[in-house]
Backbone as CSV, one residue per row, in Angstrom:
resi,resn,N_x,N_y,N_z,CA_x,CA_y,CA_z,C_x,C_y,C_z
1,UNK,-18.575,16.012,-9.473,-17.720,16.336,-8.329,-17.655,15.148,-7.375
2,UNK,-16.946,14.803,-6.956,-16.359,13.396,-6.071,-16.566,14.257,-4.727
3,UNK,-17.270,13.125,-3.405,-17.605,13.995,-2.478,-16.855,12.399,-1.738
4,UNK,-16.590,12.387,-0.167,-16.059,11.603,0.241,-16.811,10.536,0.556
5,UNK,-18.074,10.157,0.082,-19.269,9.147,0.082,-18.936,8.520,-1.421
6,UNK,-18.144,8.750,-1.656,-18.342,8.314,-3.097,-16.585,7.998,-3.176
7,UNK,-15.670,7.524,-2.085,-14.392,7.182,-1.975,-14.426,5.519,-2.272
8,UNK,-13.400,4.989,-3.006,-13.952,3.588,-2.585,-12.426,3.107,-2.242
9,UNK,-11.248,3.414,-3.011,-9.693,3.240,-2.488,-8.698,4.786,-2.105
10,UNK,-7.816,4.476,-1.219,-7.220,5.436,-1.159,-5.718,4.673,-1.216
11,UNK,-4.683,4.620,-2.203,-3.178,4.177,-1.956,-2.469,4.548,-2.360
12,UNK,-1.074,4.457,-2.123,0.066,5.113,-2.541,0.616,4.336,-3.965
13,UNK,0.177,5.106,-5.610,0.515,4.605,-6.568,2.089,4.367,-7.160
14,UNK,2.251,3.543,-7.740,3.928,3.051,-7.997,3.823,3.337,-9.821
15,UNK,4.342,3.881,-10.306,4.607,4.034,-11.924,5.366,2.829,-12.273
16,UNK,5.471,2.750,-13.782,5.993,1.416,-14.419,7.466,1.106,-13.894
17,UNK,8.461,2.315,-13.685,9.616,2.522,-12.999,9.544,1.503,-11.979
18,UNK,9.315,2.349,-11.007,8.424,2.034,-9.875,8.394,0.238,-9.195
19,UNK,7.566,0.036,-10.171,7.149,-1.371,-10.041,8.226,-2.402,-10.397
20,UNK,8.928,-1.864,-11.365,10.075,-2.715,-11.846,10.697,-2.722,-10.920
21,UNK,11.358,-1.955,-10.382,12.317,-1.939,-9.192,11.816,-2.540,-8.051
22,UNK,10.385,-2.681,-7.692,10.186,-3.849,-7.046,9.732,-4.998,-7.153
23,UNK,9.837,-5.333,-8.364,9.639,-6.856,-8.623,11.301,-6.841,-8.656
24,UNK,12.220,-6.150,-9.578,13.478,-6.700,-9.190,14.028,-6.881,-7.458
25,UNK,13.545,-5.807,-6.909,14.001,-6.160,-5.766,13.333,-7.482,-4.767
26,UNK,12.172,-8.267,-5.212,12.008,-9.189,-4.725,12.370,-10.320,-5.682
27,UNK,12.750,-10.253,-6.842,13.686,-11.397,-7.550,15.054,-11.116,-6.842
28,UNK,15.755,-10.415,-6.744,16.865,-10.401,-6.203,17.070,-10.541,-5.025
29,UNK,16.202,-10.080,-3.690,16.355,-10.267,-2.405,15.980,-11.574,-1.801
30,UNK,14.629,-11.594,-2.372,13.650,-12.431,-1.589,14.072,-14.251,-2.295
31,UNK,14.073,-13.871,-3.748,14.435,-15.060,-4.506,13.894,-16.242,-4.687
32,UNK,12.094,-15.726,-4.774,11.097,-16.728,-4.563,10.271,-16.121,-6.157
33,UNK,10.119,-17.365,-6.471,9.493,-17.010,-8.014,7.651,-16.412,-7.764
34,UNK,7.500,-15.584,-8.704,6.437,-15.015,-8.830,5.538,-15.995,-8.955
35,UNK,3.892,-15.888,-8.209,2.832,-16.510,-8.747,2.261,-16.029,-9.759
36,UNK,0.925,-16.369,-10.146,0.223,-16.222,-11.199,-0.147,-14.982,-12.180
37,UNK,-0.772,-14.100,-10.693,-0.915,-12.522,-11.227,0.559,-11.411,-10.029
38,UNK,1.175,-10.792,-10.595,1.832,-9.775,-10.475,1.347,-8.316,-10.181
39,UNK,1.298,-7.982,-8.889,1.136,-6.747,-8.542,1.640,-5.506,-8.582
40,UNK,2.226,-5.652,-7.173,3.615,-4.224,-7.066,3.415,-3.670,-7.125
41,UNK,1.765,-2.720,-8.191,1.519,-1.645,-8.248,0.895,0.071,-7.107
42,UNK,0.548,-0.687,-6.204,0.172,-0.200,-5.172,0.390,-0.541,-3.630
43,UNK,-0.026,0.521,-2.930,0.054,0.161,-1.437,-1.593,0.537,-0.990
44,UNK,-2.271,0.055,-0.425,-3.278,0.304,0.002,-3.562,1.236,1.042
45,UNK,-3.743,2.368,1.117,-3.931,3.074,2.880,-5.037,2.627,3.077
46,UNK,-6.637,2.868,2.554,-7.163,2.184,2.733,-8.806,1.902,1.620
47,UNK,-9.566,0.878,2.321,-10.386,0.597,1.104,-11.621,0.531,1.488
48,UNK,-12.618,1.391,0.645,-13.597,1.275,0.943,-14.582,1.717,2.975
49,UNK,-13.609,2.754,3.052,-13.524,3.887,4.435,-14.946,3.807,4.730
50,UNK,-15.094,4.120,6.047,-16.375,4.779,7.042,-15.995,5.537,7.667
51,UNK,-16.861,6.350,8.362,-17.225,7.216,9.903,-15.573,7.907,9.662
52,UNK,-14.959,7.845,10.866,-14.084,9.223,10.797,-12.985,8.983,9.997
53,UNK,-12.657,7.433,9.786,-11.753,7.130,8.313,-12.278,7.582,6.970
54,UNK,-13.090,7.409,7.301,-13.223,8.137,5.586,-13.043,9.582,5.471
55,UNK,-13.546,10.562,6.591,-13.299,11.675,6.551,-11.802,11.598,6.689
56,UNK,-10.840,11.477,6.935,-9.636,11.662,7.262,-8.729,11.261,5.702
57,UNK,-9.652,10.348,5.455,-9.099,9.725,3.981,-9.264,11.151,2.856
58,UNK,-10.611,11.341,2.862,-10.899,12.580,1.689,-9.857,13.691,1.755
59,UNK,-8.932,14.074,3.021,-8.111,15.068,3.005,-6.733,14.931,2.666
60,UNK,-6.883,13.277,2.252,-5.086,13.149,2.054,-4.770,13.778,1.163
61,UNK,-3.524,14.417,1.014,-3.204,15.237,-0.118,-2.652,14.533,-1.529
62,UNK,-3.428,14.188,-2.020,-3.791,13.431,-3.418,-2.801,14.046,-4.276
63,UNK,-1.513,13.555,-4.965,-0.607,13.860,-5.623,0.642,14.226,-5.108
64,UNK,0.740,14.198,-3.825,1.691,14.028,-3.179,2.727,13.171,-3.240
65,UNK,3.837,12.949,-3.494,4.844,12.104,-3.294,5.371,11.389,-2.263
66,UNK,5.615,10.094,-1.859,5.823,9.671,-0.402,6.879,8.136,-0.581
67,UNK,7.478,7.761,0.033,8.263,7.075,0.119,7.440,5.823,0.994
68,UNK,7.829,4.709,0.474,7.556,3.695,1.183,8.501,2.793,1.309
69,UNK,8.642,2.639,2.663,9.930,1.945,3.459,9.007,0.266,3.699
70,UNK,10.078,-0.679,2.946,9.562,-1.586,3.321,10.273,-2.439,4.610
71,UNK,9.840,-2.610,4.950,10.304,-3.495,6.555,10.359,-5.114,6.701
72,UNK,9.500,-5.671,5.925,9.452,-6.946,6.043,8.646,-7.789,5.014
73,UNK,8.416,-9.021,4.947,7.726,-9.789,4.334,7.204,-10.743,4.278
74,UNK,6.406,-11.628,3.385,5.625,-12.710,3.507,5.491,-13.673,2.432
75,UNK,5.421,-14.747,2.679,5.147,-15.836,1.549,4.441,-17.095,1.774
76,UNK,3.795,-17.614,1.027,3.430,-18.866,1.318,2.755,-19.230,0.186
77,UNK,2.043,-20.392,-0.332,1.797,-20.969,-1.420,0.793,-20.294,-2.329
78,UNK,0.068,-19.530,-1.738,-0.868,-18.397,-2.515,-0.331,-17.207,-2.741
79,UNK,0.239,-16.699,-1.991,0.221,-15.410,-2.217,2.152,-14.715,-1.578
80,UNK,2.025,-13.414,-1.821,3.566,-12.760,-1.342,3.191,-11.508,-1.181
81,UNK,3.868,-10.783,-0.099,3.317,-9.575,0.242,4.407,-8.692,0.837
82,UNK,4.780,-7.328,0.774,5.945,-6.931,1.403,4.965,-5.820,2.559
83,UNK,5.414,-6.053,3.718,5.012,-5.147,4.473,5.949,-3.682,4.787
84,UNK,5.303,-2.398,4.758,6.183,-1.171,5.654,5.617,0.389,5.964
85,UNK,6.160,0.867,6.313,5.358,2.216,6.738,5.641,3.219,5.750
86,UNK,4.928,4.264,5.790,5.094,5.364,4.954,6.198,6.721,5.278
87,UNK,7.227,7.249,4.304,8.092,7.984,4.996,7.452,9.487,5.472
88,UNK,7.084,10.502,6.491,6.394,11.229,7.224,6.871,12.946,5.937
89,UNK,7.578,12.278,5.119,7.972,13.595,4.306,7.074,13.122,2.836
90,UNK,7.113,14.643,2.496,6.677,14.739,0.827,7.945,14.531,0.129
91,UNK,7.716,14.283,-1.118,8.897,14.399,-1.906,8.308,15.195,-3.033
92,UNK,9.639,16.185,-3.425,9.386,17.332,-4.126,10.542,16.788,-5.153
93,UNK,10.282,16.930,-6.850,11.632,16.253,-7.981,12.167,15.131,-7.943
94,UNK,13.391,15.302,-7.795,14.040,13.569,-7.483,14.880,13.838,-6.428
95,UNK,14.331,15.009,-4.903,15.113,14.971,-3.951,14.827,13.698,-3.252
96,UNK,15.803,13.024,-2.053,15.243,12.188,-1.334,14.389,12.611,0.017
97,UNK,14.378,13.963,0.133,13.873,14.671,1.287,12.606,15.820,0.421
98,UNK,12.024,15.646,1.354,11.449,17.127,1.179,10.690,17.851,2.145
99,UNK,9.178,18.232,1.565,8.489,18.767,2.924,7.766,17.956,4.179
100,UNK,7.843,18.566,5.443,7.391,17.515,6.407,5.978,17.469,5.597
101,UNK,4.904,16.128,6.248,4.240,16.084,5.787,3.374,17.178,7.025
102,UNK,1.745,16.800,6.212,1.112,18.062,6.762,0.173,17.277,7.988
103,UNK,-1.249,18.122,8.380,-1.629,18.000,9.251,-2.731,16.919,8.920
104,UNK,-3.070,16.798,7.910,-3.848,15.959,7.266,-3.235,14.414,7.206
105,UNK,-1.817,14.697,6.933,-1.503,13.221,6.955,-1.315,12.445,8.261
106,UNK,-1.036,13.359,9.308,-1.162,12.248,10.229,-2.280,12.460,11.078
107,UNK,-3.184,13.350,10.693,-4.555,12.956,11.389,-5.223,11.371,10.391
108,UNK,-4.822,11.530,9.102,-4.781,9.812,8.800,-4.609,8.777,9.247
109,UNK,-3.600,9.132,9.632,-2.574,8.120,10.227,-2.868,7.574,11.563
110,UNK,-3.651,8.559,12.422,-4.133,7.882,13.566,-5.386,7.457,13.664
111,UNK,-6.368,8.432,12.816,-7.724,7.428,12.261,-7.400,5.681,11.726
112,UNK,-6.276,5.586,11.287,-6.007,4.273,10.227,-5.618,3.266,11.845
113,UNK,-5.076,3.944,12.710,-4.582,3.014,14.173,-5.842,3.235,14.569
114,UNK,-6.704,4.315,14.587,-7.829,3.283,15.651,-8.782,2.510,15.124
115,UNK,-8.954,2.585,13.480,-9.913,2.183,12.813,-9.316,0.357,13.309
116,UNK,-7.657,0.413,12.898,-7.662,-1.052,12.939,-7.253,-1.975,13.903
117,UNK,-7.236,-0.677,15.176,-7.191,-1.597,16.735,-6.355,-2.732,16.904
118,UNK,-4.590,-2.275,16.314,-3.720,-2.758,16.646,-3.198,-2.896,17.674
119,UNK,-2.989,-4.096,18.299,-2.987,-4.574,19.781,-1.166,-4.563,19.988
120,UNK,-0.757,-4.529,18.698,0.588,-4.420,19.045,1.348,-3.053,18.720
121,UNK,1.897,-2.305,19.110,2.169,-1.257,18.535,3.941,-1.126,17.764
122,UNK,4.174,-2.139,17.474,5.080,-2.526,16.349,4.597,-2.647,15.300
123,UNK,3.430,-3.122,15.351,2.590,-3.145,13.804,1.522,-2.273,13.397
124,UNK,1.342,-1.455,14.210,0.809,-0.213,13.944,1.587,0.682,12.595
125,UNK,0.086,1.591,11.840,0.963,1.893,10.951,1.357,1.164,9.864
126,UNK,1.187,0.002,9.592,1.867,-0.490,8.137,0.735,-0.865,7.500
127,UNK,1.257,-0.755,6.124,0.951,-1.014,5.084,1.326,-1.693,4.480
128,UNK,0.958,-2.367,3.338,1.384,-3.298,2.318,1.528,-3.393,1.092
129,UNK,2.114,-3.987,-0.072,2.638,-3.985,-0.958,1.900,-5.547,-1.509
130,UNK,0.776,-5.699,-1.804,0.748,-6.857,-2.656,1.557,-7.671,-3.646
131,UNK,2.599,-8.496,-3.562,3.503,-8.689,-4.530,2.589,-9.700,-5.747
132,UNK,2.128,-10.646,-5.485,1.613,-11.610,-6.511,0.567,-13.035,-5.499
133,UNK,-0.174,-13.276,-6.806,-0.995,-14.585,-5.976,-1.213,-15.064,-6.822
134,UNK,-1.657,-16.441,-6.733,-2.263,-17.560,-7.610,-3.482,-16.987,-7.927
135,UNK,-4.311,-17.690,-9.550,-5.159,-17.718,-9.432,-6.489,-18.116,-8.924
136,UNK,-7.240,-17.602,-8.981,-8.466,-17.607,-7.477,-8.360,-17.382,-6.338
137,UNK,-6.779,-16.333,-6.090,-6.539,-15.740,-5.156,-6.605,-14.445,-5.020
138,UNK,-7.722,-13.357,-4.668,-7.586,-12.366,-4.827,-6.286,-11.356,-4.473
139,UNK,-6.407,-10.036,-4.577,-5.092,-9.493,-3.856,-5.370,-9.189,-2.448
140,UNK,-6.978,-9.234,-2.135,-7.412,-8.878,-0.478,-6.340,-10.155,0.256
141,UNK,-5.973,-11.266,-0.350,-5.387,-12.540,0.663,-3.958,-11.666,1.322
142,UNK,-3.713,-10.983,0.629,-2.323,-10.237,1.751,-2.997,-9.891,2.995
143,UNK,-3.944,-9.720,3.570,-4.582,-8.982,4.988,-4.414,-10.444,5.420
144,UNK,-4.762,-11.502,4.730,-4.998,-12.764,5.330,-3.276,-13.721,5.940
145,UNK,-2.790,-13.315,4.701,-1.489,-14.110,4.998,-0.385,-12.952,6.261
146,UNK,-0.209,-11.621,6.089,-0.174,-10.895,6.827,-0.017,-11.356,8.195
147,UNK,-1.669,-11.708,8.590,-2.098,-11.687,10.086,-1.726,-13.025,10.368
148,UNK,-1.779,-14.177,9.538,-0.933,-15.505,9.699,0.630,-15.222,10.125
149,UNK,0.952,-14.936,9.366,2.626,-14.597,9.607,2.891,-14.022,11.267
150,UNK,2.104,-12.549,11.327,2.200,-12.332,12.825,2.228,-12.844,13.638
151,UNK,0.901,-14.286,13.762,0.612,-15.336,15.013,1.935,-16.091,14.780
152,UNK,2.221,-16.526,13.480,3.229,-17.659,13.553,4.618,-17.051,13.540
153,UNK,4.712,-15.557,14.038,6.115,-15.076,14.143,6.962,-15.686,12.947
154,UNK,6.620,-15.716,11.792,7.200,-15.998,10.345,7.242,-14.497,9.093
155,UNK,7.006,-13.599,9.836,7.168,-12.075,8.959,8.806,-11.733,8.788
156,UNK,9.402,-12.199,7.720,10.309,-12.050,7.424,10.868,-10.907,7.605
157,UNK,11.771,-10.322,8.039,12.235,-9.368,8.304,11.456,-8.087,9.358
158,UNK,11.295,-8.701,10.132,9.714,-8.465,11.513,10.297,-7.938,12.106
159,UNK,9.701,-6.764,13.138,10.268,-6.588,14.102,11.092,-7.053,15.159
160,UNK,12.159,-6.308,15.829,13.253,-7.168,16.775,11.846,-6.501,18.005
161,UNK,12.729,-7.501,19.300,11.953,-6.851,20.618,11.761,-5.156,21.238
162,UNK,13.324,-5.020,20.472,12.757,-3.476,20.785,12.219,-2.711,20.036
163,UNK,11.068,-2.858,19.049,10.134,-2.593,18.037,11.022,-1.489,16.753
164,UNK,12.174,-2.020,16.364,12.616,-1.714,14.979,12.720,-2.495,14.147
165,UNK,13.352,-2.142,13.324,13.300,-3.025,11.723,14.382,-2.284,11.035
166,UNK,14.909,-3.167,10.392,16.073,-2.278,9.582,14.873,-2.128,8.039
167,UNK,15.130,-0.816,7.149,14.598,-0.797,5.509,15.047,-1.446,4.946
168,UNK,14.151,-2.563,4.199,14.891,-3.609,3.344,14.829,-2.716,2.009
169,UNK,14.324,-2.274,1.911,14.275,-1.147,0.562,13.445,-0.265,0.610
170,UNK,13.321,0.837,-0.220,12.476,2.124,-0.561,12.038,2.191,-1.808
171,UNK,10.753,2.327,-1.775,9.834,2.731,-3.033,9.041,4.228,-3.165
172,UNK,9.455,5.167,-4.359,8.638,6.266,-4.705,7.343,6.239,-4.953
173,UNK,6.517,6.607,-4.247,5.093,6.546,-5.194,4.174,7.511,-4.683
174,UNK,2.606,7.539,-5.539,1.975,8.989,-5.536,0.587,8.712,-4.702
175,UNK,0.598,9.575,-3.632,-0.934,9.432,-3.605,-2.067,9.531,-4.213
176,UNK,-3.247,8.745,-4.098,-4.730,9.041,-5.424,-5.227,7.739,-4.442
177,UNK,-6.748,8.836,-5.215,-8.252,8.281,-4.927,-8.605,7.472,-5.891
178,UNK,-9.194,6.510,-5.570,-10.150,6.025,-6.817,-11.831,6.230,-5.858
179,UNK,-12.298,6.511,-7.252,-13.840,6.496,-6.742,-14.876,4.622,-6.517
180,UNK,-15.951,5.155,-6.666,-16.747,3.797,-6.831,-17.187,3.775,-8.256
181,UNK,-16.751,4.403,-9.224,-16.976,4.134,-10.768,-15.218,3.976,-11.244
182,UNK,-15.121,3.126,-10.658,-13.983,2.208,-11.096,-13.606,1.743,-12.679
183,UNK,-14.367,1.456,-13.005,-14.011,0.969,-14.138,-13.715,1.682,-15.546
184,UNK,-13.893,3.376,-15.053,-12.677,4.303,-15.894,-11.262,4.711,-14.912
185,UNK,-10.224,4.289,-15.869,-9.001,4.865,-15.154,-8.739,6.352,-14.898
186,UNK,-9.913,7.160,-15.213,-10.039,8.334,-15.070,-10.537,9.033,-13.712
187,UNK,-11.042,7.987,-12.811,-11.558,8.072,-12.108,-10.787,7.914,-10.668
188,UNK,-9.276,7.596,-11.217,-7.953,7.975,-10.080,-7.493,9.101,-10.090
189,UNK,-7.838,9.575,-9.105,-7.082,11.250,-8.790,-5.603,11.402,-8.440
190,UNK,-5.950,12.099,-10.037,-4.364,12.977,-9.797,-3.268,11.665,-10.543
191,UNK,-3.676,10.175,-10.789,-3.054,9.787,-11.149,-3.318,9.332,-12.426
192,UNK,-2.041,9.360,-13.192,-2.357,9.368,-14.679,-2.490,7.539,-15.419
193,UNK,-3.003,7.812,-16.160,-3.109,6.209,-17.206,-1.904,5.100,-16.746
194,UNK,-0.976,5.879,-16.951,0.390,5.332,-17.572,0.849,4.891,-16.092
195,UNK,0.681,5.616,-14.808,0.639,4.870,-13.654,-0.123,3.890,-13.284
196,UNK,-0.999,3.361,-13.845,-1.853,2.543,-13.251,-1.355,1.217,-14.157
197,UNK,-1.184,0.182,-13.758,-0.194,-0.925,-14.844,-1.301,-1.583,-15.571
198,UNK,-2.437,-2.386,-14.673,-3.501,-2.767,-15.295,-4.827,-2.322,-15.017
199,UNK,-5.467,-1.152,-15.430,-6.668,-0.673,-14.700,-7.669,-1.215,-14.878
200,UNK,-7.720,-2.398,-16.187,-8.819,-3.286,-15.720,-8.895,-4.079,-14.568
201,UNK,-7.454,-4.537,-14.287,-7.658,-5.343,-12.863,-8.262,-4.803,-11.649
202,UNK,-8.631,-3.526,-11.274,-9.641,-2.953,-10.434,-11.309,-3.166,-11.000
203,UNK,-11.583,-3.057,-12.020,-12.753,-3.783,-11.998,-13.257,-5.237,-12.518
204,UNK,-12.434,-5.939,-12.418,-11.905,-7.219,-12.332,-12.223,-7.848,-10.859
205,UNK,-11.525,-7.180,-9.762,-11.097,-7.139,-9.063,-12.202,-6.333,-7.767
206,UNK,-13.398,-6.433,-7.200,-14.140,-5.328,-6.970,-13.734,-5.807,-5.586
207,UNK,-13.239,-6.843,-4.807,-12.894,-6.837,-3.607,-11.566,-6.398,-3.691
208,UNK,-10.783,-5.560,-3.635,-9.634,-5.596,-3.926,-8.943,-6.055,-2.578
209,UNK,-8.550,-4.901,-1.990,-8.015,-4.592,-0.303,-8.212,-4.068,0.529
């Protein structure tokens, strides 16, 4: 039985679909060639939780459907990263709407703002999309290039002054846990094999994000 001491990722998973459509959409938009290793597969909510984040994490509703609105982006010689927030609805089939989300998700959602004591509240709330990095670049370097971009006001498609953003695109994907015995793909909740693109690269990978 998985108890919330024993959480080690919590993110919003992308299927093979999924992922294609956003690597095409950053060959086609962005128009910057891929580095070494290829991601796309996930969004991170978060990794490796404490104290009232982690409790808040154990209640996300794991198999849920959710939309991720991307807002902006990043590049530079290591790494590429798409930043955006999560859409506040479930998705039920192949509607684009569905149920509001519940009470669990945005008691998340504000554990995740105070855990990470965002000083700006335009950037509150987001998440990320690892697109690709060189090798000997882990995928944790998106937190790094990220917070570069912010200081150097270089986040592509960033907030205007009056804290919006137009959607540069939308991605479907599922919520799931992974535990700290990582290194069976069995060990993602609720999400199946065939979603996960490379599940050795998580234990490959033990710093992830």
């Amino acid at each position: 039985m998985t108890t919330p001491k024993d959480i080690r990722t919590a993110a919003v998973y992308f299927d093979d679909s999924e992922r294609e459509k956003i690597m095409d959409m950053w060959r086609e938009r962005m128009d910057i060639p891929f580095k070494d290793n290829i991601y796309c597969d996930h969004a991170t909510l978060a990794y490796k939780p404490t104290g009232s984040l982690l409790s808040s994490v154990s209640l996300l509703p794991v198999g849920k459907k959710v939309n991720f609105l991307v807002k902006g982006w990043a590049a530079d010689r290591r790494g590429q990263v798409m930043v955006g927030r999560l859409d506040i609805y479930y998705l039920s089939g192949d509607d684009n709407w569905g149920e509001p989300a519940d009470d669990a998700f945005y008691d998340f959602l504000d554990e995740y703002d105070r855990a990470g004591d965002e000083p700006d509240p335009h950037f509150s709330r987001l998440f990320h999309i690892t697109v690709s990095t060189t090798n000997g670049t882990p995928p944790k370097y998106s937190n790094e290039l990220i917070a570069d971009s912010k200081k150097r006001d270089t986040l592509w498609g960033r907030y205007r002054e009056d804290g919006t953003s137009d959607v540069i695109a939308k991605f479907t994907g599922e919520i799931g846990i992974t535990t700290k015995s990582i290194t069976n793909v069995t060990t993602v909740t609720n999400v199946t094999t065939k979603q996960i693109t490379n599940p050795a690269l998580y234990a490959k990978q033990p710093e992830q994000e």
